[in-house]
FIBA-748445 format. One record per residue: residue number from 1; residue in three letters; x, y, z of N, C-alpha, C in turn. Coordinates in Angstrom, 2 decimals, always signed. Layout:
     k     r       n_u       n_v       n_w      ca_u      ca_v      ca_w       c_u       c_v       c_w
   NUM   Ala         X         Y         Z         X         Y         Z         X         Y         Z
...
This chain:
     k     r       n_u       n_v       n_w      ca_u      ca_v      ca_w       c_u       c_v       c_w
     1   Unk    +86.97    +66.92    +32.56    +86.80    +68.12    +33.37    +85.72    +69.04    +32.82
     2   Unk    +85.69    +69.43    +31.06    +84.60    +70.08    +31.27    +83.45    +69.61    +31.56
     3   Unk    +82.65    +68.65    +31.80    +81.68    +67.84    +32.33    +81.15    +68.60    +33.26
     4   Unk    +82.49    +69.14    +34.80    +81.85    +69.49    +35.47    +81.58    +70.90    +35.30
     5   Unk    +81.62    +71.45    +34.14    +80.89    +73.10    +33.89    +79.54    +72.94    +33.20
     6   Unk    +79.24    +71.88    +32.50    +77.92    +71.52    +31.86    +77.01    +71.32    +33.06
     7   Unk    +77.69    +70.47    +33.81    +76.62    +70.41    +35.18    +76.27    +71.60    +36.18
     8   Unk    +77.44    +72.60    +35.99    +77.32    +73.58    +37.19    +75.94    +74.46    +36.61
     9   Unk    +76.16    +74.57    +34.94    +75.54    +75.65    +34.27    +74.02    +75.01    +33.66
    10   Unk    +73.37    +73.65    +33.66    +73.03    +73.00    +33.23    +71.51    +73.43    +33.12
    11   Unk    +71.33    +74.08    +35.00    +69.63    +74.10    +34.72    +69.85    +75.84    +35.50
    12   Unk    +68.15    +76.20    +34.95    +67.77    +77.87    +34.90    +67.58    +78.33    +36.72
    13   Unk    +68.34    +79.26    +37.17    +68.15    +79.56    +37.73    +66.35    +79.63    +38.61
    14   Unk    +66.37    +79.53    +39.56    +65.27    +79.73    +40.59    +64.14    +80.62    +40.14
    15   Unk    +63.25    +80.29    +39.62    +62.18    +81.50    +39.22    +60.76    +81.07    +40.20
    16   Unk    +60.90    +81.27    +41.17    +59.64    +81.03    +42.53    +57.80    +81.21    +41.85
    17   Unk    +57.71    +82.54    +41.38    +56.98    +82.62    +40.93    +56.58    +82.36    +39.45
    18   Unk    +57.45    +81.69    +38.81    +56.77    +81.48    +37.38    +57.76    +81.66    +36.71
    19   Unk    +58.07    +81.21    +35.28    +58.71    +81.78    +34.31    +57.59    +82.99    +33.67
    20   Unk    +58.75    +83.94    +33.36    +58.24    +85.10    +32.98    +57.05    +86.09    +33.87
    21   Unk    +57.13    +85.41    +34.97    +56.83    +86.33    +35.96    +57.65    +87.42    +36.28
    22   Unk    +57.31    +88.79    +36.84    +58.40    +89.67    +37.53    +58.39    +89.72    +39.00
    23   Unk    +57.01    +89.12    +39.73    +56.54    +89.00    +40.95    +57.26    +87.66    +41.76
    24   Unk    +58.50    +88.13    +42.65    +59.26    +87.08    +42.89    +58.17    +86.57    +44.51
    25   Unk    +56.80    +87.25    +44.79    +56.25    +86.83    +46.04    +56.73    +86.20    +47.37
    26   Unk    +57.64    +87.31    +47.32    +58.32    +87.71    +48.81    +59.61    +86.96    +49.11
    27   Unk    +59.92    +86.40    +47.88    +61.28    +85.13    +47.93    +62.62    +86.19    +47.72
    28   Unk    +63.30    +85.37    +48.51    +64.56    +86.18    +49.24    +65.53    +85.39    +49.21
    29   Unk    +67.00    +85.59    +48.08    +67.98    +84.40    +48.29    +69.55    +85.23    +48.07
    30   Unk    +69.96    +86.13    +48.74    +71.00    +86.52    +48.42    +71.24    +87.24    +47.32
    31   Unk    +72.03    +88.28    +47.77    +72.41    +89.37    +46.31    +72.56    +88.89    +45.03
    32   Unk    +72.13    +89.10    +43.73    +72.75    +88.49    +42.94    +73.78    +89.21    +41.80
    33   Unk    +74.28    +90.36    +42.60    +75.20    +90.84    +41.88    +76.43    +90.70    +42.60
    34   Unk    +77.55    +90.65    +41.83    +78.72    +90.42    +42.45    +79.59    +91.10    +42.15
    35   Unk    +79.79    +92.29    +42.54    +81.26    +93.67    +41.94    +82.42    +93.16    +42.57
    36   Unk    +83.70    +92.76    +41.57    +85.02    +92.16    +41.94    +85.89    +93.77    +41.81
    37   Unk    +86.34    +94.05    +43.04    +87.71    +94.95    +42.87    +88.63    +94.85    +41.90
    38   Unk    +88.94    +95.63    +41.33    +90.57    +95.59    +40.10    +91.59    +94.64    +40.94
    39   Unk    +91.66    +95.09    +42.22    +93.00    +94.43    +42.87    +92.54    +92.62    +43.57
    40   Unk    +90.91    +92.60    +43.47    +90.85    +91.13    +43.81    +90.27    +89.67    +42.67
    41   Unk    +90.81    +90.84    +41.24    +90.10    +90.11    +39.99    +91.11    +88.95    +39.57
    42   Unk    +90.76    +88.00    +39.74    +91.63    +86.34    +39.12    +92.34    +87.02    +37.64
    43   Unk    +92.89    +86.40    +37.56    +93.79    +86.59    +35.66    +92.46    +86.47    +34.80
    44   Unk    +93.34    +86.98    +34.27    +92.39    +87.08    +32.74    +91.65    +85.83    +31.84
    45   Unk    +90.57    +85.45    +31.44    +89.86    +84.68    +30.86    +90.06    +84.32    +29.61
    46   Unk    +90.94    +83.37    +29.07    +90.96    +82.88    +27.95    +89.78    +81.68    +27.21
    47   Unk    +89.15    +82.55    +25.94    +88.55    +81.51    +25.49    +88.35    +81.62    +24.14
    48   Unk    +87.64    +80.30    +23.49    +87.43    +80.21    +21.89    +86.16    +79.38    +21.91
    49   Unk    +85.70    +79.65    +20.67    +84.96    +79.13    +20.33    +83.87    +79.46    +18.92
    50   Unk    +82.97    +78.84    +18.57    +81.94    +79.43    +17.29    +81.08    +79.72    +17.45
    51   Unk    +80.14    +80.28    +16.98    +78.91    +81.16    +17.18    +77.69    +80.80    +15.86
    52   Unk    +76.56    +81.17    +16.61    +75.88    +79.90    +16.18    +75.50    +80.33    +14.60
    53   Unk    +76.23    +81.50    +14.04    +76.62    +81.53    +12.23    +77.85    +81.10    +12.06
    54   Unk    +78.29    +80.55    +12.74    +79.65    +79.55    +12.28    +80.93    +80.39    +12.43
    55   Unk    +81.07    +81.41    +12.90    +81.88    +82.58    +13.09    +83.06    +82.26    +14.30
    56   Unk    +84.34    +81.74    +14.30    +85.39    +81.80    +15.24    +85.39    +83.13    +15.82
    57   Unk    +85.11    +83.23    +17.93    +85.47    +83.93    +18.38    +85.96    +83.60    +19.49
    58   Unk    +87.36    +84.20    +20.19    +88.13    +83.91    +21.17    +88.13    +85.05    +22.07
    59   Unk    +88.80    +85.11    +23.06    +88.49    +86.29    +23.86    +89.38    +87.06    +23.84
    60   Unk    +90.90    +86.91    +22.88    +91.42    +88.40    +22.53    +91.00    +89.03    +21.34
    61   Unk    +89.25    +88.92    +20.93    +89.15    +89.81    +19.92    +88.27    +90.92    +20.95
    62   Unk    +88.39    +90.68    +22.21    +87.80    +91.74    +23.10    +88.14    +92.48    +24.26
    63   Unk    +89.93    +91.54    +24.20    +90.74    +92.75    +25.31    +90.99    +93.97    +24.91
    64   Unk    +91.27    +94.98    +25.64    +91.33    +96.45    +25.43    +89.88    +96.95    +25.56
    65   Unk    +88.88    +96.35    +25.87    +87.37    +96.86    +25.85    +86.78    +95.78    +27.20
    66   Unk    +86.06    +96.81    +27.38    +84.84    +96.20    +28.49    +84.06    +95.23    +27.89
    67   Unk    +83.01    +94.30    +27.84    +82.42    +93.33    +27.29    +81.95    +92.44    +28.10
    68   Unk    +80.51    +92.16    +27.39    +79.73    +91.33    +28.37    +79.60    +90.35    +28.23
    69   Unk    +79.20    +88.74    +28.83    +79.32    +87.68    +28.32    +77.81    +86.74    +29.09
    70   Unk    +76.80    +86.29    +28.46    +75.99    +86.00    +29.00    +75.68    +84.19    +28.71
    71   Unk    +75.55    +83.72    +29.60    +75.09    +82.57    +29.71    +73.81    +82.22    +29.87
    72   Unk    +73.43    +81.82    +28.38    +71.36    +81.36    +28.57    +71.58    +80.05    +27.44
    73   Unk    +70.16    +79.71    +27.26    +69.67    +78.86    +26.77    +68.27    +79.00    +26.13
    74   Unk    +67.45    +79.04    +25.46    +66.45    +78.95    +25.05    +65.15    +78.79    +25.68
    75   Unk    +65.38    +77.54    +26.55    +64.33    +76.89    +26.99    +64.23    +77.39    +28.56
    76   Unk    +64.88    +78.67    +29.01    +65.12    +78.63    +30.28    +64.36    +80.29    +30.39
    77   Unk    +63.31    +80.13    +31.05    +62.20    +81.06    +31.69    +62.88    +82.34    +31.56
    78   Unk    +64.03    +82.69    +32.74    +64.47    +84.09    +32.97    +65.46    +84.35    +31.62
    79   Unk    +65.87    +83.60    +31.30    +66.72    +83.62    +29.84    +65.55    +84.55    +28.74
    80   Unk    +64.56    +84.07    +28.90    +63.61    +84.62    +28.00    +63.58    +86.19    +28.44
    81   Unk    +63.19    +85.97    +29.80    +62.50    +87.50    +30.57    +63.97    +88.88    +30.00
    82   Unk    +64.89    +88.12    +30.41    +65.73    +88.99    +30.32    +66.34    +89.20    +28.87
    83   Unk    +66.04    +88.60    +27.73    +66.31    +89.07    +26.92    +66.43    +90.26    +26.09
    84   Unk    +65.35    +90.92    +25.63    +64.84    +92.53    +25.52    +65.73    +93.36    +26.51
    85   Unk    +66.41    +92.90    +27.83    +66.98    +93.81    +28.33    +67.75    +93.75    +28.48
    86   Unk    +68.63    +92.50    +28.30    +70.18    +92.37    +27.57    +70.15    +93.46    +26.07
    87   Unk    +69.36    +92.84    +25.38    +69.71    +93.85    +24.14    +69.07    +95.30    +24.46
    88   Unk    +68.65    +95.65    +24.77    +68.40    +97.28    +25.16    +69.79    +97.83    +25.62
    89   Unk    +70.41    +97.05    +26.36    +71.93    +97.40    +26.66    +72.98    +97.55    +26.27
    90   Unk    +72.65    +96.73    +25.10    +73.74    +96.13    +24.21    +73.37    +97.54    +22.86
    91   Unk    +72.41    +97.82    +22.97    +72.09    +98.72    +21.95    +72.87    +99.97    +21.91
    92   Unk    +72.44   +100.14    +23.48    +72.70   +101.18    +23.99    +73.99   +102.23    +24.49
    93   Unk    +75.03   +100.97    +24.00    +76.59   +101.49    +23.44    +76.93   +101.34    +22.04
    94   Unk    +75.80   +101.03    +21.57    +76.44   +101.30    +19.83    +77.83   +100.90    +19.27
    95   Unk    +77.87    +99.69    +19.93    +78.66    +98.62    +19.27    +80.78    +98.98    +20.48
    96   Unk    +80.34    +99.88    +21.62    +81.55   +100.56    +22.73    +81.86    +99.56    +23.02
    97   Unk    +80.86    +98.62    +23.91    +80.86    +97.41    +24.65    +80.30    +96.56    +24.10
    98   Unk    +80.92    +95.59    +23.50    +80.36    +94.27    +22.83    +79.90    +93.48    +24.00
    99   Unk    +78.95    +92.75    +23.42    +78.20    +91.59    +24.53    +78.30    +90.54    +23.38
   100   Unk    +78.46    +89.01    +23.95    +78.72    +87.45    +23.52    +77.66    +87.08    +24.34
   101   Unk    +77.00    +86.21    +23.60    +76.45    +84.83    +24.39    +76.49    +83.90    +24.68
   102   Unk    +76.38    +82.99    +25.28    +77.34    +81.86    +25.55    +75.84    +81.12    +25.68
   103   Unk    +75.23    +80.10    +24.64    +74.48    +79.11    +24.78    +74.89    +78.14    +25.32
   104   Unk    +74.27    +77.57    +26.84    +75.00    +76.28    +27.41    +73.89    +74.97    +26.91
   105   Unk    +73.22    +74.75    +25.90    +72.14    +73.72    +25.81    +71.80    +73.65    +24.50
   106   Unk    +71.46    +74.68    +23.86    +70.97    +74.70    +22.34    +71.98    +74.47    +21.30
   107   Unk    +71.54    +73.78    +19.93    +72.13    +73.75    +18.82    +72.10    +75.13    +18.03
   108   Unk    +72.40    +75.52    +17.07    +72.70    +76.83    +16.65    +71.24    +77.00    +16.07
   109   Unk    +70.26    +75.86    +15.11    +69.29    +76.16    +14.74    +68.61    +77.03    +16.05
   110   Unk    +68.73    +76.17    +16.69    +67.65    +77.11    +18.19    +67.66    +78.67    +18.71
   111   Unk    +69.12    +78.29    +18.52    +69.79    +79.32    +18.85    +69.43    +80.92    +18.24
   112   Unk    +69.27    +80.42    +16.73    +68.94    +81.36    +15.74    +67.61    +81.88    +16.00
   113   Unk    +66.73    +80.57    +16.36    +65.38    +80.70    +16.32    +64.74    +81.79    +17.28
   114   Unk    +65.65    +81.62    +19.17    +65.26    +82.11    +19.61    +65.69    +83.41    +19.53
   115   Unk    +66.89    +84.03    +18.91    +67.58    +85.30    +18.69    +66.73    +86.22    +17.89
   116   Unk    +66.18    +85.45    +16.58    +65.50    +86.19    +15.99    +63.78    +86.39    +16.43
   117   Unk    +63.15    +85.57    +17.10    +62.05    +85.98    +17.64    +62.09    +86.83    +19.00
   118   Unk    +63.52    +87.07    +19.66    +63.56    +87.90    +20.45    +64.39    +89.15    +19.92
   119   Unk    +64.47    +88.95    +18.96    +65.33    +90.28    +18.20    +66.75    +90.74    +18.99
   120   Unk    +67.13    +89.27    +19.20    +68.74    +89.85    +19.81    +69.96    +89.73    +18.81
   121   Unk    +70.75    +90.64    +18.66    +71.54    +91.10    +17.50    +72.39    +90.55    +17.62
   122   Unk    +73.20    +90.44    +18.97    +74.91    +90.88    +19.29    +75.02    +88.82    +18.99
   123   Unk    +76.06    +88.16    +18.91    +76.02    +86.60    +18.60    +76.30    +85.88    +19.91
   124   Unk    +76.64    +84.74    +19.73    +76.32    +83.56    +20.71    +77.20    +82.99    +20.44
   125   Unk    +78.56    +82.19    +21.28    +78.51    +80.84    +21.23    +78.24    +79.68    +21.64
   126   Unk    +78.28    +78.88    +20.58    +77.06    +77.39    +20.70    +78.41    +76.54    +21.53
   127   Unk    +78.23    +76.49    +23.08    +79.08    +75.66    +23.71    +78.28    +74.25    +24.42
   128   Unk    +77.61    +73.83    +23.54    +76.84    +72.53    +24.29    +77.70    +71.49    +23.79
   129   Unk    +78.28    +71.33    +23.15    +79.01    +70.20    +22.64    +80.61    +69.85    +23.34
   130   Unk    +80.53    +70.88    +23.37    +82.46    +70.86    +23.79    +82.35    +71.45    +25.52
   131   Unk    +81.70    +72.77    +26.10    +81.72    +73.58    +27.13    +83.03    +74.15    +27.29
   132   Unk    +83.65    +74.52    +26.18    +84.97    +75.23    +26.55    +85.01    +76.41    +26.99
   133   Unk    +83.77    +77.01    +26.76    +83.67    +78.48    +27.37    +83.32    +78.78    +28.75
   134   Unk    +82.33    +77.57    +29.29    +82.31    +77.18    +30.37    +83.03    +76.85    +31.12
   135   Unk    +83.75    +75.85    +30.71    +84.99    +75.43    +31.28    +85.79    +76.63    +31.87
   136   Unk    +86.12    +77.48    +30.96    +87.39    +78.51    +30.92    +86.68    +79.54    +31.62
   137   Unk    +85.70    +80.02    +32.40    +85.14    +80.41    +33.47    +84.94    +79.85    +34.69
   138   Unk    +85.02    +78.87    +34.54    +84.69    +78.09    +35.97    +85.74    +78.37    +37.15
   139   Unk    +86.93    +78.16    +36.16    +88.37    +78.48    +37.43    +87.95    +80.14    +38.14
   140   Unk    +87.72    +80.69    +37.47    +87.66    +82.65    +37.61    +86.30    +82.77    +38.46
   141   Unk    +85.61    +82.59    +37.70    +84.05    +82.97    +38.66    +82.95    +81.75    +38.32
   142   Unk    +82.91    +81.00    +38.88    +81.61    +79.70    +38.30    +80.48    +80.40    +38.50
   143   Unk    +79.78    +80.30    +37.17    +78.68    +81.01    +36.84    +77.45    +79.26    +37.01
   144   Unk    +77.07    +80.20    +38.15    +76.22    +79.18    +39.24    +75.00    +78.60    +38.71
   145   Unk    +74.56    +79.40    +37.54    +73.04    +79.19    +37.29    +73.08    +79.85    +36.04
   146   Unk    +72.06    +79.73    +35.17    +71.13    +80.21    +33.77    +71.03    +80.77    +34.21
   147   Unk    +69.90    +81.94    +34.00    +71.19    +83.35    +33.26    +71.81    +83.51    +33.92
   148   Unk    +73.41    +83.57    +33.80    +74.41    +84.45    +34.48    +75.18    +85.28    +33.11
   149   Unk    +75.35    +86.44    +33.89    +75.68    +87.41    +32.75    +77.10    +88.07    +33.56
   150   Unk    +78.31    +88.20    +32.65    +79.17    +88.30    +33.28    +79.57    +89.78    +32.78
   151   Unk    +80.79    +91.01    +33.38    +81.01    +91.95    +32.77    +82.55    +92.03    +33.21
   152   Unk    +83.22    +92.07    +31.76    +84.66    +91.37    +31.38    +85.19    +92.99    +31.25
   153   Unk    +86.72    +93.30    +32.59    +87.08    +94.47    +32.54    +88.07    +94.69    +30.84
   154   Unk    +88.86    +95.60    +31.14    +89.67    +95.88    +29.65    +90.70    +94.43    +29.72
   155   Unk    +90.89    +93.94    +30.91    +92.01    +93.34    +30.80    +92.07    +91.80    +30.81
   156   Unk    +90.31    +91.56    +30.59    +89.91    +90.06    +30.03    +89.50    +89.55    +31.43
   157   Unk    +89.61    +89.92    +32.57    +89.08    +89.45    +34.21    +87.84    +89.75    +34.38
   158   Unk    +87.06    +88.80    +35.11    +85.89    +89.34    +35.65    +85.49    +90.20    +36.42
   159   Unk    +85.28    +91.88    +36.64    +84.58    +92.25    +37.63    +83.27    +92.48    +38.19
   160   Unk    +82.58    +91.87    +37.22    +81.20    +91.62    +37.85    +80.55    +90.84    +37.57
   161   Unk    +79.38    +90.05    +38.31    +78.47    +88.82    +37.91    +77.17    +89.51    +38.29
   162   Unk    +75.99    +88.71    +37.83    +74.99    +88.60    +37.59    +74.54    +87.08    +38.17
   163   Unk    +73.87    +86.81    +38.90    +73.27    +85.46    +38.56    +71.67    +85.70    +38.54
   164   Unk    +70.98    +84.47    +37.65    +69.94    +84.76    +37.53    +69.32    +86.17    +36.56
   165   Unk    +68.25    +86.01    +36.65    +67.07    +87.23    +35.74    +68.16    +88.64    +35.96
   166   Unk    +68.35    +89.23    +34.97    +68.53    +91.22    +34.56    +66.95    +91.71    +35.17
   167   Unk    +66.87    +92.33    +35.92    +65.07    +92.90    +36.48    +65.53    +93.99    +35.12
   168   Unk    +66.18    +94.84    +35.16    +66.02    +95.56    +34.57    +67.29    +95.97    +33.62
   169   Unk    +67.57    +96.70    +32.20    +69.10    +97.00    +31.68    +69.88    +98.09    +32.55
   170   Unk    +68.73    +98.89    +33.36    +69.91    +99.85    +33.92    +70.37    +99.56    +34.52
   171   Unk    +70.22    +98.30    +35.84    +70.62    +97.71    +36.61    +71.98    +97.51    +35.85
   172   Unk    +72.31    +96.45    +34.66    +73.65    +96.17    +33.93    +74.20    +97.09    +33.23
   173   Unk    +73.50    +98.09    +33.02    +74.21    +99.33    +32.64    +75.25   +100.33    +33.58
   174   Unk    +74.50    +99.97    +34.43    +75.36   +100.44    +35.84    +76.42   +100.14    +35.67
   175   Unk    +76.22    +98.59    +36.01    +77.30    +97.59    +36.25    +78.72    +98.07    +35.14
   176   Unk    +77.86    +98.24    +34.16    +79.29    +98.42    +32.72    +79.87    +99.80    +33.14
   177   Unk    +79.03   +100.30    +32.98    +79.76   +102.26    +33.45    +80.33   +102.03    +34.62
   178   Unk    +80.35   +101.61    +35.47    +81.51   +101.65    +36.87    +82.70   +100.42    +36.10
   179   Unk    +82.45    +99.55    +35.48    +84.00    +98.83    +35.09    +84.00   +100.02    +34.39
   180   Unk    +83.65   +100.66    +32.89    +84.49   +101.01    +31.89    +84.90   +102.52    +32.86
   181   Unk    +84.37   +103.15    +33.38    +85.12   +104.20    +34.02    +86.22   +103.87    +34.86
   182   Unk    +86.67   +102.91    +34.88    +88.15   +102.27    +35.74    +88.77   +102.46    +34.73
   183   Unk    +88.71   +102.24    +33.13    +89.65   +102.42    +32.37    +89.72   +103.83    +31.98
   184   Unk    +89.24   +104.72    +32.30    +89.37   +106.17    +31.95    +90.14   +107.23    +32.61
């Protein structure tokens, strides 16, 4: 079964005009944000796994908090683009809202490689081998494509997706301030 989350998550979302382009030249494919109601959010998301410094993390070291969970890869165009603005975001709560990464392709060397030439802080887990993290999303919200970036309410459920490129962090900053103000 997890097989079929390696395949769902396998290749990079649609980039029309180029990797690392911002000029999508007039291409038009459906919203790619997805805000889930409190009252229409699936159960809660259980998962485990290691991170690509060898670090066990599961997903009750992040109930009681908002938290983001992003699905990239290295080698994948908008994965790149959007990096700098995942972490601008991630900065930008000073450790309120933790963000995870969820590598669906790379070994941890890569992993490292590309973290530190993009200067992203927050960690990763390395799920190419097993896809248990994948897996354990798929039932809740199948994260359709590279990058998908997910935003996990207090109570471990998904209420919002991302698919494809972050254009920008305020865009996902948004996104976090309307979940975490549900818990306030």
């Amino acid at each position: 079964m997890p097989l079929v989350a390696t395949v769902v998550l396998a290749g990079c979302t649609e980039d029309p005009a180029g990797a690392g382009s911002d000029n999508n030249l007039g291409y038009i494919s459906g919203s790619p944000y997805k805000e889930i109601k409190p009252a229409d959010r699936k159960p809660a998301v259980k998962f485990s796994g290691v991170t690509e410094s060898g670090d066990k993390v599961s997903s009750s070291q992040f109930l009681g908090k908002v938290h983001v969970i992003n699905f990239w890869y290295a080698g994948c165009g908008p994965c790149i683009r959007e990096a700098p603005r995942l972490e601008s975001a991630f900065k930008s709560y000073n450790g309120a809202v933790p963000f995870l990464g969820v590598n669906t392709y790379d070994q941890a060397a890569t992993a490292i490689n590309f973290e530190t030439a993009k200067k992203v802080t927050y960690p990763s887990v390395i799920d190419v081998n097993d896809t248990a993290v994948q897996f354990a999303f798929s039932a809740s919200v199948p994260a359709n494509a590279v990058p998908t970036t997910l935003i996990i309410d207090q109570k471990g459920r998904v209420a919002a997706r991302v698919t494809g490129v972050i254009e920008d962090a305020s865009i996902l900053k948004d996104l976090i301030n309307t979940v975490v103000a549900e818990g306030s």
